[in-house]
N, C-alpha and C positions, 0 to 999 in steps of 0.2 A: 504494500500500500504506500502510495507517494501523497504526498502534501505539498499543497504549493504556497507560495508565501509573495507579498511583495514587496515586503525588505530584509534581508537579514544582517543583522549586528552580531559583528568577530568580537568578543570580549567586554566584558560588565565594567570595564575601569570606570574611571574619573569623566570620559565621555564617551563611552558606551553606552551606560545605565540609562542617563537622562537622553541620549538618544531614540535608544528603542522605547520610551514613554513616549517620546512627544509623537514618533512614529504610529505609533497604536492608538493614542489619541486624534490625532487627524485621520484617524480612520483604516489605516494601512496594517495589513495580518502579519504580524512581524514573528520574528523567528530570532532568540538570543542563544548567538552559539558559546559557552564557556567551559577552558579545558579544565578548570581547574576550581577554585573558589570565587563566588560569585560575589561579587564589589571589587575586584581587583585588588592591587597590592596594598593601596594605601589605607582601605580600611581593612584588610585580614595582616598586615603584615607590619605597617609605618611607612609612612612618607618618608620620603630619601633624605632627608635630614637624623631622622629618629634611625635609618638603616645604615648612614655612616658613623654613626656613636655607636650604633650596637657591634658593627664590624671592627672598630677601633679598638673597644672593651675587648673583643675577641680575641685581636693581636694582641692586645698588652696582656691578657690573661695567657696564650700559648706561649710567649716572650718569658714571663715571670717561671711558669712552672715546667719551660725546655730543661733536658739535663743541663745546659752548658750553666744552668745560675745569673748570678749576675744580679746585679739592680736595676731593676727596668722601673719606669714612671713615664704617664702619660700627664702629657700638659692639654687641654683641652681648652680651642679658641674658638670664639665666634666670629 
């Protein structure tokens, strides 16, 4: 069985979501294709601000607890 549609939206992000609304509100059988988690990254995940602190904390946590030791410190700027 085939379905037919007359618009389809690749991905629920930041303007997918409100795309395929306004789609479907003017009337049009829309179709939201999503591979993975629906609202995209920044609300399952953090906005790319919040994903470079968290990737920072990462490295300075594998930096501190490598064998080689050392005194590792993160200076954190805005």
């Amino acid at each position: 069985m085939s379905e037919h549609f007359d618009a389809a939206v690749i991905g629920t992000g930041q303007g997918g979501l409100p795309l395929a609304v306004r789609l479907a509100q003017s009337g049009k059988r829309t179709a939201v294709i999503e591979r993975h988690l629906f609202g995209g990254t920044c609300v399952n995940v953090g906005c790319t601000p919040t994903k470079t602190y968290v990737a920072s904390a990462r490295a300075a946590h594998v930096a501190r607890t490598a064998a080689i030791g050392g005194d590792v410190r993160a200076t954190w700027r805005a």
